[in-house]
N, C-alpha and C positions, 0 to 999 in steps of 0.2 A: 704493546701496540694497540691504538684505539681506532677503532671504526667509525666510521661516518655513515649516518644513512645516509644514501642514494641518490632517494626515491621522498616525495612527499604528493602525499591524500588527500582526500577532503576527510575528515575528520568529525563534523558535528555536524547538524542539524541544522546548524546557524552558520556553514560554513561552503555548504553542497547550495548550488543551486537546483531548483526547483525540477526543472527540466533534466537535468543530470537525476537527480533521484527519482522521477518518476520510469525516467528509462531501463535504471536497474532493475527498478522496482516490477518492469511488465517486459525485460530481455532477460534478466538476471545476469546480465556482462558487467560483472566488477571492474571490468578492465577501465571501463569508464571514471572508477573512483581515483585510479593515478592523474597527478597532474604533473610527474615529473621521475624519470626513471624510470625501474622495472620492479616494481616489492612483488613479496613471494604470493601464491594463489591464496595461502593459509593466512598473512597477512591481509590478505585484502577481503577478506570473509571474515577476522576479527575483526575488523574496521566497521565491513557491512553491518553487522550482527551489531553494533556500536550505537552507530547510528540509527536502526532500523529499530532498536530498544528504545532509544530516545525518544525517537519519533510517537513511538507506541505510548509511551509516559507521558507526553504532553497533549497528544489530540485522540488517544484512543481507538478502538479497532473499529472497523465501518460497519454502520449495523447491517447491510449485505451479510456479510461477511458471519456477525453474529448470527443471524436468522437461517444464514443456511450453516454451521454448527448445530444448532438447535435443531433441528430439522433430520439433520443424518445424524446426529446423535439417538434421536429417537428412531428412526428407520433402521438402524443398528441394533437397536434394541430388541424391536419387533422382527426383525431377518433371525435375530437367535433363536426365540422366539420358533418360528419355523424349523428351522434346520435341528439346530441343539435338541429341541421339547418336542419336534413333529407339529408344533398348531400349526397346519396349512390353512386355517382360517383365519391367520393374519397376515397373510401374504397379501392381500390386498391393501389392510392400511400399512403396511411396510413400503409400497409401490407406493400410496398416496404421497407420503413421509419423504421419500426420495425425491418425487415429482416437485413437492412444495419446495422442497433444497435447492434444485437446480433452475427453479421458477425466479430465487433473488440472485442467481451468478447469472442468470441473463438478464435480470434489472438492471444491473451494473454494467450487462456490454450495449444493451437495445440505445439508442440514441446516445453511445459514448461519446464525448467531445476531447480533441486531441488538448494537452496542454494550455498548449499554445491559445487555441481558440477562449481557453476561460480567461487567461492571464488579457488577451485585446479587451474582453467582455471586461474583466476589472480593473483595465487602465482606465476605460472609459467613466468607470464609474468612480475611481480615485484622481482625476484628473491626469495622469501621465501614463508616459509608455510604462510595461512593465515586461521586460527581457526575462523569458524564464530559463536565458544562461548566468543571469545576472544575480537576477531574486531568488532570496536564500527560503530553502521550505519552512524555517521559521517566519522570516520576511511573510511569505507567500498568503499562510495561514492566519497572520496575523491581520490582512490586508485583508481575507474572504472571513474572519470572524467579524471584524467593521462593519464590511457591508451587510451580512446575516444580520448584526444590530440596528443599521440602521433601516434595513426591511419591516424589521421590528418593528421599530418605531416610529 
């Protein structure tokens, strides 16, 4: 007897829209990644993980992101430091270390803009609508590296 799947995904990178992978990306509701059917919780997490690899490989981690790693990397360092070794006189630049961490995860929220609102920003400046149920996050990126060049230049 052979089975049929179901159930069908978004799959790639180049196949999710925009607004669909941003939602996951700040609900973490995979549920969103079905377009048809019921696939299992464990499927829809290899999928994620799939896609969110991809994503990773082609445009890289935000340097937010990198700067505060860097940051409680070393404030972990220095907590040992403390605790582990007793220097209670690094409890200070361990605070420092932390502070600077959470000083770029609020870079990233201070003045955030919904989706939506960059995707009108860059219809405008690519001459057309741009639907972020439509435009694919490769589409998407491909469209905000353009304009990055043409600022450039």
């Amino acid at each position: 007897m052979i089975f049929k799947k179901r159930y069908k995904t978004y799959t790639s990178i180049s196949n999710i829209p925009i607004g669909v992978f941003s939602e996951v990306l700040s609900s973490g509701n995979l549920g969103m990644l079905v377009l048809k059917g019921n696939p299992s919780i464990m499927h829809l997490a290899q999928v994620w993980e799939i896609i969110y690899n991809e994503y990773l490989q082609l445009f890289g981690i935000p340097e937010n992101f990198r700067q505060f790693a860097l940051h409680k990397k070393k404030a972990g360092k220095l907590w040992q430091d403390v605790f582990v070794k007793g220097l209670a006189w690094k409890k200070p630049l361990a605070q420092v270390q932390d502070l600077k961490a959470e000083s770029y995860l609020k870079e990233s929220e201070v003045g955030e803009v919904t989706i939506e609102q960059v995707m009108a920003e860059m219809g405008k400046r690519v001459g057309f609508y741009l639907n972020p149920r439509v435009v694919t996050v490769k589409e998407y990126y491909g469209y905000k590296k353009q304009i990055e060049r043409e600022a450039e230049g």
